[in-house]
C-alpha positions as CSV (number, residue, x, y, z in Angstrom):
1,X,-18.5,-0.5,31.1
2,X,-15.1,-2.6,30.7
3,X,-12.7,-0.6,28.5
4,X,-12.6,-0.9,24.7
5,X,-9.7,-3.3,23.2
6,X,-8.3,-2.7,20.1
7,X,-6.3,-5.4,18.9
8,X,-2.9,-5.0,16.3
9,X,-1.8,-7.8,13.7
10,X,1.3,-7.9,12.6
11,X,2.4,-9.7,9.5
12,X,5.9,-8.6,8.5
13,X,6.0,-4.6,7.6
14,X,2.0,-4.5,7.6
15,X,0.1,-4.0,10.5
16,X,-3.7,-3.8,11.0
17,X,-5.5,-2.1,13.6
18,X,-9.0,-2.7,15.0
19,X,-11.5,-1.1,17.1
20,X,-12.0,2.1,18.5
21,X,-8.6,4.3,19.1
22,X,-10.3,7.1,22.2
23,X,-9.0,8.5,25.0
24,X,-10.2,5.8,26.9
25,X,-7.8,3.3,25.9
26,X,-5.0,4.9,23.8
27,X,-1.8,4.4,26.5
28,X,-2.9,0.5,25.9
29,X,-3.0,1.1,21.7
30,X,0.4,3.4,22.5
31,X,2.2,0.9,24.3
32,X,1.4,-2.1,22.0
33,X,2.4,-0.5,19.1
34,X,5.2,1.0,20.4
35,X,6.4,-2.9,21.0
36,X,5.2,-4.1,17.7
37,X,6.8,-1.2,15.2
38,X,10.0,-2.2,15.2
39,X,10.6,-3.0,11.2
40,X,13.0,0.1,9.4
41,X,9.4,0.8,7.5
42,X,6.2,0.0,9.0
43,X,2.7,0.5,7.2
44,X,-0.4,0.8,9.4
45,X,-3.7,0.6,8.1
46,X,-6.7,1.8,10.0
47,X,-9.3,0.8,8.0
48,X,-11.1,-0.9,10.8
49,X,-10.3,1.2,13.2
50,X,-14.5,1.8,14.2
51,X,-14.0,5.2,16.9
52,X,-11.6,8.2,17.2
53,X,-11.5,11.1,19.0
54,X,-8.5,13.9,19.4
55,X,-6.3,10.9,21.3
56,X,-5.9,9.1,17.7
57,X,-4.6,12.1,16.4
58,X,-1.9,12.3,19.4
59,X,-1.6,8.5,19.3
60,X,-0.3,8.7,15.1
61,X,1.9,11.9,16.1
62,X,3.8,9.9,19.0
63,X,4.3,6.6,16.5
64,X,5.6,9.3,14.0
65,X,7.8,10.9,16.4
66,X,9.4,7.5,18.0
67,X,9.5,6.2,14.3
68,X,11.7,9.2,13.1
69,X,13.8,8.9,16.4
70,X,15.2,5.5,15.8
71,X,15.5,6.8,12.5
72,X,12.6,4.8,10.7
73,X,9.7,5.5,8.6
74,X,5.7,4.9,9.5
75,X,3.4,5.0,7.4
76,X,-0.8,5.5,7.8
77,X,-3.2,4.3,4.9
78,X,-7.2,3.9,4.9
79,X,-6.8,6.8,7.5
80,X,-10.6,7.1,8.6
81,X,-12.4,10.4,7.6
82,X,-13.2,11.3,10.7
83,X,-10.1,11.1,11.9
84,X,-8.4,12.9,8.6
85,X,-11.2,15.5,9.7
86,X,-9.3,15.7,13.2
87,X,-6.2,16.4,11.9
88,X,-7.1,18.5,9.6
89,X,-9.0,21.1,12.5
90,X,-5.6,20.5,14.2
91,X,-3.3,21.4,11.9
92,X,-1.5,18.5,11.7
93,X,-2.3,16.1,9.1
94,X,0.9,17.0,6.6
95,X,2.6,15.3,9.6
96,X,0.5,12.1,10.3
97,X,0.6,11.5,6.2
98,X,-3.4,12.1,5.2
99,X,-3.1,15.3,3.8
């Protein structure tokens, strides 16, 4: 079993991911994003983002962090239930935005 690519589109402050974000491939999604986020205000919509486990949550709370570092602001919309449910059971979702 190869591992699972997610792929992140760009198109100025909007960016799109899609695929599963799991523990089997998030340093990849971490990484890539981390190269691609560099507008003062970045939107990311997950809406086809297909898997999650508790790495998504981690991976949203590291973009957040790195985001408020260099002093600029990330945003999450069409934030999957699943993953809303995550954060939620982890008491963090007033910090990734989907509460």
């Amino acid at each position: 079993m190869g591992a699972t690519v997610v792929t992140i589109s760009c198109e100025g402050e909007r960016c799109a991911l899609q695929g599963p974000i799991t523990m089997e491939n998030v340093t990849a999604v971490l990484a890539e994003g981390t190269q691609l986020f560099k507008s003062p205000r970045v939107v990311v919509d997950l809406k086809a983002v297909t898997e999650v486990d508790s790495a998504a949550v981690s991976l949203l709370l590291e973009w957040r962090r790195a985001a408020e570092k260099e002093n600029r602001r990330i945003e999450f919309e069409n934030v999957p239930a699943n993953l809303e449910s995550l954060a939620e059971l982890y008491g963090v979702a007033h910090l990734i935005g989907t509460a």
